[in-house]
N, C-alpha and C positions, 0 to 999 in steps of 0.2 A: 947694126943689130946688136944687142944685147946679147953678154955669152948665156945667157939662162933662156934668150928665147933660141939661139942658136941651138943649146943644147935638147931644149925641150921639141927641137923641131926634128932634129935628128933620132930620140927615142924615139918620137912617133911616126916615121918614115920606117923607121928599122922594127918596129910592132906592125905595122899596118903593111908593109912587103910580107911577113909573116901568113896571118892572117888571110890578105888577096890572093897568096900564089895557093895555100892549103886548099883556099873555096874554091878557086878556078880550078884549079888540079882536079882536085875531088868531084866536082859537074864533069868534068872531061873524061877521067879516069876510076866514076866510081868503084870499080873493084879492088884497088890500089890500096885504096884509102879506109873500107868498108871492115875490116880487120884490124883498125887502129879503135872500133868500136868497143865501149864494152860489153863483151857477152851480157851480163844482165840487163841493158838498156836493150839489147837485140832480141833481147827473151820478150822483154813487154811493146814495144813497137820495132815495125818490120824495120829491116836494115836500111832499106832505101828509102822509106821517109825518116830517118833519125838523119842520114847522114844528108839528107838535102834540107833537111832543118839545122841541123849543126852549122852547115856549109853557107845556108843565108844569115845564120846567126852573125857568124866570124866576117860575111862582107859588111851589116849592119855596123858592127864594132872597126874595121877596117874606115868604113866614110865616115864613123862618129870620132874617131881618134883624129883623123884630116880635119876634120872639122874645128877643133879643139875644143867645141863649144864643153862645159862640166866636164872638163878635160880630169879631172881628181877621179871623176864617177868611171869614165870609159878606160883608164887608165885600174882603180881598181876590175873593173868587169875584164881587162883584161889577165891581169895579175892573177884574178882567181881562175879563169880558164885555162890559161897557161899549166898552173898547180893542180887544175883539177886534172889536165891530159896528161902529167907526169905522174900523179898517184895513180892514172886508169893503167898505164902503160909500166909502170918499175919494171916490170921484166923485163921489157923489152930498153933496158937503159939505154944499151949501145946504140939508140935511135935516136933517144928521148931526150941524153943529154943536155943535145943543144938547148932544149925547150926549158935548162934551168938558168940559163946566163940570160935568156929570153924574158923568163920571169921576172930576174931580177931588172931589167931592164923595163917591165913594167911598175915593179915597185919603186924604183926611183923618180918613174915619171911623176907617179903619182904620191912621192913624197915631195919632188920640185911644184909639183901644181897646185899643193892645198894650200887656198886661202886661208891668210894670218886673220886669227880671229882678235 
């Protein structure tokens, strides 16, 4: 195997454990998780359907990253969800941290994945 699919296989194992444990988590334990919401999403749709739409979002992005099918596309969609749960979250860093090494872990995938034009 090739170190570039090697490595491209391990970003996307390590995004997509991400991703599969927060959705299953969050279906199991929604209260846990329902507080990682942002108040003003909470303000215009109820909390339990934002967070079981979030939570099929993130499995969605979880089998489209296994997949690798427009691996550049699921690789950004990841990137920017990632960025967007660290801006909802700043306060709360002491959580969120991780979710920037996460990040960037998506950014690379999808600097490794984009087709040479």
């Amino acid at each position: 195997m090739k170190p570039e699919r090697l490595v491209s296989f391990l970003l996307r194992i390590g995004l997509v454990s991400v991703f599969l444990y927060a959705a299953v988590a969050s279906f199991l334990n929604p209260n846990a998780w329902v507080g990682f919401l942002p108040l003003w999403a909470r303000a215009i749709i109820p909390a339990n359907v934002l967070l079981f739409t979030f939570s099929t979002y993130e499995l969605v992005l979880a089998f489209w990253l296994m997949s690798a099918k427009k691996l550049y596309y699921a690789a950004l969609f990841s990137g920017a969800t990632l960025l967007a749960i660290i801006i909802q979250n700043i306060g709360a860093l002491d959580l969120v941290f991780r979710d920037v090494a996460i990040f960037f872990s998506a950014v690379a995938l999808a600097v490794m994945s984009r087709e040479k034009k």
